[in-house]
C-alpha angles and dihedrals in degrees: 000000000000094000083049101052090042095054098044079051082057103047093046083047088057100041086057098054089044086062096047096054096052094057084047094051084043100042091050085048100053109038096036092054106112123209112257100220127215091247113073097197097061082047088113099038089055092050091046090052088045111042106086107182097259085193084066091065131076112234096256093050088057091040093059076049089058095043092052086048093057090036095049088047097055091039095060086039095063097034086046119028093159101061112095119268086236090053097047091049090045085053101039087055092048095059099043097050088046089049093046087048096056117032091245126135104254092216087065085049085055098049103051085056094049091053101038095042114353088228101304110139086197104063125136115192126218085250102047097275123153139213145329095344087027091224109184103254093242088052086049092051108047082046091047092050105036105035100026101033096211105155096194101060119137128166089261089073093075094074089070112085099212098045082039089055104041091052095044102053089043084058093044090043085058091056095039079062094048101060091037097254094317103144102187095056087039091060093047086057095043091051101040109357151291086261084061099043086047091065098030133042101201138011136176091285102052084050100059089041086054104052089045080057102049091046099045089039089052086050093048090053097052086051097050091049097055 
């Protein structure tokens, strides 16, 4: 009875890290996969703006990756049902790997795009601005050169949402820094300025990014508590 009960402990012992290394294997898989953009010579700058060191993370922190991956999909999935499953999976990616990259909440990530594009790569603002995060092609540019180092960077670029995202969270994540995590003053710089977020703390714009944050943050939460 003793051999038996030893051996049914082993077994269940066994069958759990079994488990565990399949979301391991699957979490790795998931969250580490880069875009493979259109354009084959910015192959190995987009690598280098998407691959964030997953030994560096503990494995909660790239199974909550992998959470957001699967939330921001469905998500997409149900507000555009008409986008491309291709496209959907190379955005969702975008944004998760930028996020990843640069420490910043993936929703808000989400929700400036929402606001500044509502997911269309192809968006031209009155002002010159381009793509899903709709960056003003100097800003881009200077972001693009100086913290990314891609040499190859033209305007064009931004058409592409991986290469759009990563630029433009990197550029976010500056200003994040900036006003010390305040993320109301951050997304009025983002949208008109830091002249204008040094003399005021919130405008029209941060408002409506904030309440699609705070919706999309409070559904988050009730998925992944389920």
């Amino acid at each position: 009875m003793k051999n038996t009960m030893l051996v049914t402990t082993a077994l269940g012992l066994t069958a759990t890290l079994a488990v565990v290394f399949v979301l391991l294997v699957a979490a790795y898989t998931v969250v580490a996969i880069v875009p493979v953009t259109s354009n084959e010579s910015l192959q190995v700058s987009v690598a280098t703006i998407n691959q964030h060191p997953v030994e560096e993370e503990t494995l909660a922190e790239v199974l909550e990756y992998v959470d957001y991956f699967f939330a921001i999909q469905s998500r997409l999935e149900s507000e555009y049902p008409r986008m491309a499953e291709e496209e959907q999976q190379e955005i969702t990616l975008a944004i998760t790997n930028a996020a990843r990259q640069w420490d910043v909440d993936p929703w808000l990530i989400y929700s400036v795009i929402t606001v500044e594009s509502h997911f269309r790569t192809d968006a031209i603002g009155t002002s010159g601005e381009i793509g899903l995060m709709q960056p003003m092609p100097r800003t881009a540019r200077i972001v693009a050169t100086n913290t990314l180092a891609m040499s190859d960077y033209t305007p064009e670029n931004l058409y592409d949402p991986t290469i759009n995202v990563s630029i433009s969270t990197a550029h976010l994540a500056y200003l994040l820094d900036l006003y010390k995590g305040d993320v109301s003053r951050a997304l009025v710089a983002y949208n008109a300025g830091t002249n204008t977020a040094n003399e005021v703390r919130e405008t029209s714009y941060s408002r409506k990014v904030l309440t699609y944050y705070n919706l999309y943050t409070d559904k988050h939460l009730m998925v992944a508590s389920n």
